[in-house]
TIVEX-703964 format. One record per residue: y, x, z of N, C-alpha, C, CB in turn. Coordinates in steps of 0.1 Angstrom, whole numbers, plus 5000, padded with zeros to 4 digits. Atoms other than C-alpha are relative to their C-alpha. Glycine has a CB too. Layout:
BEGIN
YXZYXZYXZYXZ...
REM end
This chain:
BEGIN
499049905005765020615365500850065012501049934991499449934989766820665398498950095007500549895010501049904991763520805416499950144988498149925005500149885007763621065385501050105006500349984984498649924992766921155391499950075006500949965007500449944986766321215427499250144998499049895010500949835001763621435420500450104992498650004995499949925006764521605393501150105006500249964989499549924990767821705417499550045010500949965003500449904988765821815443498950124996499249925012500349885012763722025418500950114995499749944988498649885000766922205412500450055011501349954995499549914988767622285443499250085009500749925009501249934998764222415450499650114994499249944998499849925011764222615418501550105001499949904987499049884997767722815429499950075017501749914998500649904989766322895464499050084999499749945010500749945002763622985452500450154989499149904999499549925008765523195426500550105009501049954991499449894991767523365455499150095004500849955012500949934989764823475474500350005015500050154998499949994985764323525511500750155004498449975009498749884997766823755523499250135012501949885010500649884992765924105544500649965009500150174997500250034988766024075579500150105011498849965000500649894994766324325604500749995017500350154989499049994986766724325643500150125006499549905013499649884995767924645660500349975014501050064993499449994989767724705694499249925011501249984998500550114995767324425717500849914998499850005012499850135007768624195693498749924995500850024989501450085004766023905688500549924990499149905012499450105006768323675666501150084988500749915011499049945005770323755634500549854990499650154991500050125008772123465614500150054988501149905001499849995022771823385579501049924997498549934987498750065010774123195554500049885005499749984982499850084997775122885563499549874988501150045003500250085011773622605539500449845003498750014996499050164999775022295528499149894994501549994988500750125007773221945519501149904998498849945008498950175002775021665501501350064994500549905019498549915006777921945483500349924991499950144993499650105012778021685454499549874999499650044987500350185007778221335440499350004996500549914989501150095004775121355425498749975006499750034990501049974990773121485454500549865006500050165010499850174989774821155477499549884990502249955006500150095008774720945446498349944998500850054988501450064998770720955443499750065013499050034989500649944985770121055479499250104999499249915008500749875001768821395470500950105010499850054983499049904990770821555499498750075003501049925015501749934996768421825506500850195002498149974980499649895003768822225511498350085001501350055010501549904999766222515508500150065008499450094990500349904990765322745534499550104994499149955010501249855005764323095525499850055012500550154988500349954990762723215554499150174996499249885008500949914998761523595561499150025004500250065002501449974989758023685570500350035015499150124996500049944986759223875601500949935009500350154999499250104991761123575613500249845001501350034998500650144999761023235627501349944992499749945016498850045007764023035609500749875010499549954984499050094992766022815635501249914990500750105012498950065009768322555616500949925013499349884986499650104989770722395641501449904988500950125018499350145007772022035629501449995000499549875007498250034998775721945624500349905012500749904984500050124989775021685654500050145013498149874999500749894989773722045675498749985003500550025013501449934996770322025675499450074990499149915004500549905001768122275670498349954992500250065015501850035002764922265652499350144992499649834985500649855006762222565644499549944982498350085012500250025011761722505606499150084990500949994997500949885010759222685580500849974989498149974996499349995013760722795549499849874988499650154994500250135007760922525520501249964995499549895008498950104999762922245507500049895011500049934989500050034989764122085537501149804994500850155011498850115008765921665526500750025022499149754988499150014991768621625552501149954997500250115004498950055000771921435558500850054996500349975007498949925006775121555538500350095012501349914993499449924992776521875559499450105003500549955009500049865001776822195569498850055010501550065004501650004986773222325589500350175000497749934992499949854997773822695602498650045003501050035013501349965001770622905603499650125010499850024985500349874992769423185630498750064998500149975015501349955002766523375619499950075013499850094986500449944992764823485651498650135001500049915006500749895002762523805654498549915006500750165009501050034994758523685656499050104997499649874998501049894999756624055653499750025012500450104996500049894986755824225681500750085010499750074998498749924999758524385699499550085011501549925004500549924991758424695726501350005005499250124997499349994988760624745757499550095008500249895007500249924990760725035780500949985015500350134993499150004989761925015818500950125001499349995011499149864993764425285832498850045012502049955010501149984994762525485856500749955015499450174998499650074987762225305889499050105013499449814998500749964987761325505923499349935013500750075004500750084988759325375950499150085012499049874993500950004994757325385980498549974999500549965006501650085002753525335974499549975011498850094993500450054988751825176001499350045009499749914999500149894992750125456013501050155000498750044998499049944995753525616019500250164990499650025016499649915013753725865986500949924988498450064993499050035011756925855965499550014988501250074999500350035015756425755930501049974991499249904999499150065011758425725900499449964987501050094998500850055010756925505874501349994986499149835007499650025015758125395835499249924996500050104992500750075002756725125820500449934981500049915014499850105018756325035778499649885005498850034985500850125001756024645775500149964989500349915008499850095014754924475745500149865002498850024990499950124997756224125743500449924981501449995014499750025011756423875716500949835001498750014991499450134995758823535712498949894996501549974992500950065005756723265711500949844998498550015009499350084996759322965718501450064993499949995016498449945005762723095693501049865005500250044978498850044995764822795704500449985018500049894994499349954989764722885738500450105006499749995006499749804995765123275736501649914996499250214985498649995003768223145719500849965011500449924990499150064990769322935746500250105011499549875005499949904992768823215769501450124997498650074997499049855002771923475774499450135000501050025012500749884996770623815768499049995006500450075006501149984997767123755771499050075004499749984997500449884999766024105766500350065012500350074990499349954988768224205791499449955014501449974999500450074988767323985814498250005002500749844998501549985001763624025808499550125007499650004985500149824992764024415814500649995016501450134990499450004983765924335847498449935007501949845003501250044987762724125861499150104996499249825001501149884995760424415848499950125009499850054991499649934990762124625868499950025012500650005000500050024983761824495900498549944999501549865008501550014993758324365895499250165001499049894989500249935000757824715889499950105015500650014992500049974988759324805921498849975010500949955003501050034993757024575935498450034999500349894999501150015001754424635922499150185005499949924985500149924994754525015933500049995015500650074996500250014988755124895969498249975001501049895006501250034998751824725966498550064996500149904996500649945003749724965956499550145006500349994991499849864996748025325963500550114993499050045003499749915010749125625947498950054991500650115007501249995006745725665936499349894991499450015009500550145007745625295922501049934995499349905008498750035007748325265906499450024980501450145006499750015015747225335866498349934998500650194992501050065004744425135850498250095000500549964985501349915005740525315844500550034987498349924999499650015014740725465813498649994992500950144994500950095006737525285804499549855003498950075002499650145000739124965807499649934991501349995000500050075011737824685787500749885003498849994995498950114999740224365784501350025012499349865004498549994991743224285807499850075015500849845003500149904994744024555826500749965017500750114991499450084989745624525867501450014999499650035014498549985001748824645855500649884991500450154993500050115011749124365826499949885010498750014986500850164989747224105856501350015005498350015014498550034990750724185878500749944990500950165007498950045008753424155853499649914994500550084992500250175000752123835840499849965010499149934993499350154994751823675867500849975006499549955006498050054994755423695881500550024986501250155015499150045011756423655846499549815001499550124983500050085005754723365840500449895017498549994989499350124991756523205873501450025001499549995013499050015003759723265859500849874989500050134997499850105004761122975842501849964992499649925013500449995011762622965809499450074994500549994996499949885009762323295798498650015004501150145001501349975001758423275803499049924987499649975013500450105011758322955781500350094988500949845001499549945012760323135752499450154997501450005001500349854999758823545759498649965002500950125013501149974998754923605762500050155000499349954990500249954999753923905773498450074999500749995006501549955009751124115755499150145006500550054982500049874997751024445770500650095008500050054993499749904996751624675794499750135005500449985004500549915005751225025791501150125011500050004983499349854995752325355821500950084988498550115006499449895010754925565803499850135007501549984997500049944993755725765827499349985014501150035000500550014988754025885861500250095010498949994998499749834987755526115889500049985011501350095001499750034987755826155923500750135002498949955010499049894992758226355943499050175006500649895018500649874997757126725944499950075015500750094992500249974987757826815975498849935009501249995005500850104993755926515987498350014997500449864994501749965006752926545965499450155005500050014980500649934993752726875978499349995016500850065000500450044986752526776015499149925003500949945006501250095000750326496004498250124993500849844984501249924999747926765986499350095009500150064992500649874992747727026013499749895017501650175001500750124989747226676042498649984996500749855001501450015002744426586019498850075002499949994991500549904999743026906017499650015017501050094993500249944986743026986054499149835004501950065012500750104996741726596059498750044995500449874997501049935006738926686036498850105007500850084992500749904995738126996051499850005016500750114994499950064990738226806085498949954999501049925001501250085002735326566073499250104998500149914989500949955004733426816056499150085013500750074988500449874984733327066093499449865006501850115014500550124994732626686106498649994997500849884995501050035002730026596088498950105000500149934990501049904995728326946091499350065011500350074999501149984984728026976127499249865003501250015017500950175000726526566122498750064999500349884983500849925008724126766099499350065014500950114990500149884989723627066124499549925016501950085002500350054984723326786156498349924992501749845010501050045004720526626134498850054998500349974994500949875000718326926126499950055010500350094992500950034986718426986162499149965007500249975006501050104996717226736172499250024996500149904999501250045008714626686148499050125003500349984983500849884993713627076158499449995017501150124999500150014986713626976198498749844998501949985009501250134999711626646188498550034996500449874988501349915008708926876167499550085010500550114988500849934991708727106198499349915007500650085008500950134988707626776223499150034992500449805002501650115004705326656199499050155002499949894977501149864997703727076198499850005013500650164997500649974983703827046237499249915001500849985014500850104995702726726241498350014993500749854995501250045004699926746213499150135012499850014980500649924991699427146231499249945014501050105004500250034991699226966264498649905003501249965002501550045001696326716253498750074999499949944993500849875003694526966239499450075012500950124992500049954991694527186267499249925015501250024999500750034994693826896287498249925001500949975004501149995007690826836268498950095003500450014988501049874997689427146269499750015015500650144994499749974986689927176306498849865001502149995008501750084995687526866309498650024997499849894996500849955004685426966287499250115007500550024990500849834988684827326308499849885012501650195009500050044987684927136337498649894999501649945004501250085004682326876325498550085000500349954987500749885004680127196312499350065015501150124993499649904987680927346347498449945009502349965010500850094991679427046365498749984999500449884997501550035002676426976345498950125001499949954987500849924996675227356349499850025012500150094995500350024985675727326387498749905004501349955007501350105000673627026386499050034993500349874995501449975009671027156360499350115011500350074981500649894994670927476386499449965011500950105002500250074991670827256415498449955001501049894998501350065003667827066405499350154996500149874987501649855006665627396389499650035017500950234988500849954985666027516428499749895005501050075013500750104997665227226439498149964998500949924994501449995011662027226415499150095005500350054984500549904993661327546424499350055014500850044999500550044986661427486461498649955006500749905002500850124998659127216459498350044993500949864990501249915001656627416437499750105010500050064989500249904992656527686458499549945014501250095002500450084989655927436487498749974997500949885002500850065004653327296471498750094997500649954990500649905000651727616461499450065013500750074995500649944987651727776496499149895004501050035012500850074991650127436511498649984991500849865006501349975006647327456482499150125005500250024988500449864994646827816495499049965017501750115003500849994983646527726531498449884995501649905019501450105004644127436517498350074997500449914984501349905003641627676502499750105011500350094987500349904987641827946532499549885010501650095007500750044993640727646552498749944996500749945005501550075005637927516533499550134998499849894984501149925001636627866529499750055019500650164987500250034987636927866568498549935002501349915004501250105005634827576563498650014999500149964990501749995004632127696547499650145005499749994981499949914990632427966569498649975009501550005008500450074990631627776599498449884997501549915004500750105006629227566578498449975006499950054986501749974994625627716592499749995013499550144999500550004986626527646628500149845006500850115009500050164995627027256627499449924994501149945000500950135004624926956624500049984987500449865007500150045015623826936588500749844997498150014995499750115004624126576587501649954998499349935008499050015005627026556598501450044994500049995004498649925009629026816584499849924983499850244999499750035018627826676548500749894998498649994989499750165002628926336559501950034998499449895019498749975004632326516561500950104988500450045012499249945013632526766531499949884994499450134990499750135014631926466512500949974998499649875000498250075003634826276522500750125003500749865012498449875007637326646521499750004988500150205004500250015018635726656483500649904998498550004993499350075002636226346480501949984998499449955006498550025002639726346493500850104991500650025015499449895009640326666474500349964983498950145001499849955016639526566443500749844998498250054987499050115007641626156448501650125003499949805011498649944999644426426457500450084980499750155017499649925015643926636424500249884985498450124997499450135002644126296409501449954994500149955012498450055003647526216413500750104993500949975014498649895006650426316389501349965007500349994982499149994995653326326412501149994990499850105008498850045014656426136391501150105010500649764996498849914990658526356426499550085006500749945011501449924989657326636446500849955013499850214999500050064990657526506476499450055012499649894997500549914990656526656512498949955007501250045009501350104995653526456522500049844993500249975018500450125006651726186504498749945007499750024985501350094995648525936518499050085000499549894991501249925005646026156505500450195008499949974977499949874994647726456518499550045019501750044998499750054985648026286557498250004998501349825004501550024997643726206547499650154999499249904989500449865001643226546539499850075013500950084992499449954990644826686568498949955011501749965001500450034988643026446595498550064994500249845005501749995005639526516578499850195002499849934976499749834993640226946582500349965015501750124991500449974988640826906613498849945004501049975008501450044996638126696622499050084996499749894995500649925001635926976608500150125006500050014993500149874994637327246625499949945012501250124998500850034988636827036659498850064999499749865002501549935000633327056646499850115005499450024989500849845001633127426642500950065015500550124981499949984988634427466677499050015007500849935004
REM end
């Protein structure tokens, strides 16, 4: 009968929160916290009497529900019936959407020496509501360190590398900075997460950017005359390397041919050489056949006035010698051979005779 009781009073007090509803909500600004109603457990004798001390929570979707105890502590709670000790439990609904923050615009040096003035959206969300609470002005203080990592984070950069690709896929280097000097700040990193950050603004000093476009420009157009006379010394060359190789190959060539004649030159001197030579030697050869026959017709001249016997004993051997002379094929012509030196003694020895 008592455990009815109980329940049946905490059934009622479930059934009138739930009757109220969960109350609208709304934070403005850089407010993350708004309180709700104050609720009571244990208001009557009959809640203490069967220990049904209990209250309901109506919590909003768009907020976490913080109950802080009559002792002071703090606990994150989900909506419900909550049993609890008789007394008064105060309630802080805290903001858990999404939230956005913009910096003030911050100027800087970029680290190749062009002024910049950046702006920066950040999306952040609470992920920790009893320690934003504990935090003084969290937002505030959140925006103060985006600020200066901002600063920093233009010193460290070019003016040229400063905003993400805009065919970025996942975390970007601007998101990579600001987390990670957020997440070595300590509470407000435990209680804040940071989701996003997003260039608002992007300028640099006009005058500057001018001085910086018309340096580039003339550097530019510095390289470009650079790399054209590079160009221009290369195709030189390559034209002066093309003439060698036409001299050099001209130069073989040339000295080619030049042997060639000269080879030509040589071998018709020598082919002419030898013919006179040839020539010589026939004609030599010729006349002393001549005088040969003018002496054998001598010979038979003289024939009728000397000793038969012995003159036949000596045409024999001139025939003879005549015809081992006609004999030979001479591989040289040559100016006296064996048979020429027999010839020779055998005519004279006949013209003795015919003396």
């Amino acid at each position: 009968m008592f455990g009815f009781l109980r329940q049946y009073i905490l059934n009622r007090i479930e059934e009138n929160g739930r009757s109220t509803g969960a109350p609208a909500v709304e934070f403005g600004g850089k407010k993350i916290s708004v309180a709700g109603e104050n609720l009571y457990a244990g208001e009557d004798w009959q809640q203490r009497l069967f220990g049904a001390s209990a209250f309901y929570l109506s919590l909003p979707p768009n907020a976490y529900g913080v109950v802080i105890f009559p002792d002071g502590r703090s606990e994150n709670m989900e909506g419900g019936l909550k049993t609890a000790p008789p007394g008064l439990y105060r309630v802080e609904f805290v903001d858990r959407h999404d939230r956005l923050v913009s910096t003030a615009p911050v100027s800087e040096m970029a680290r190749d020496g062009e002024k910049l003035t950046l702006k920066v959206i950040v999306r952040y969300r609470i992920i920790e509501p009893i320690i934003a609470l504990q935090i003084e002005n969290p937002i505030e203080t959140l925006v103060e360190h985006l600020q200066t990592d901002l600063a920093q984070y233009i010193r460290t950069h070019d003016h040229n590398d400063i905003a993400d690709s805009p065919d970025l896929n996942g975390i970007g280097k601007i998101l990579s900075f600001f987390s990670q000097r957020h997440y070595g700040r300590s509470p407000i990193s435990q209680a804040i997460d940071l989701i996003g950050v997003e260039l608002k603004e992007f300028m640099g000093d006009k005058d500057w950017v001018e001085m910086r476009r018309n340096d580039n420009i003339q550097r530019r157009q510095t390289e470009i005359e650079r790399e054209s006379l590079q160009r221009q010394k290369e195709i030189d060359q390559l034209k002066a390397d093309a003439e060698k190789l036409r001299a050099e190959h001209k130069a073989k060539v040339d000295a080619i041919v030049a042997k060639a004649g000269a080879e030509k030159e040589e071998l018709k001197s020598r082919i002419l050489h030898e013919s006179q030579i040839r020539d010589a030697q026939i004609e030599s050869l010729r006349k002393k056949d001549q005088r040969q026959q003018e002496i054998l017709i001598e010979m038979m001249k003289a024939f009728s006035q000397v000793n038969p016997a012995e003159m036949k004993s000596t045409i024999d051997r001139v025939i003879a010698s005549r015809e081992a002379q006609n004999r030979v094929i001479p591989s040289s012509f040559t100016a006296h051979t064996k048979e020429d030196e027999e010839f020779k003694n055998l005519t004279d020895t006949m013209l003795d005779l015919l003396k």
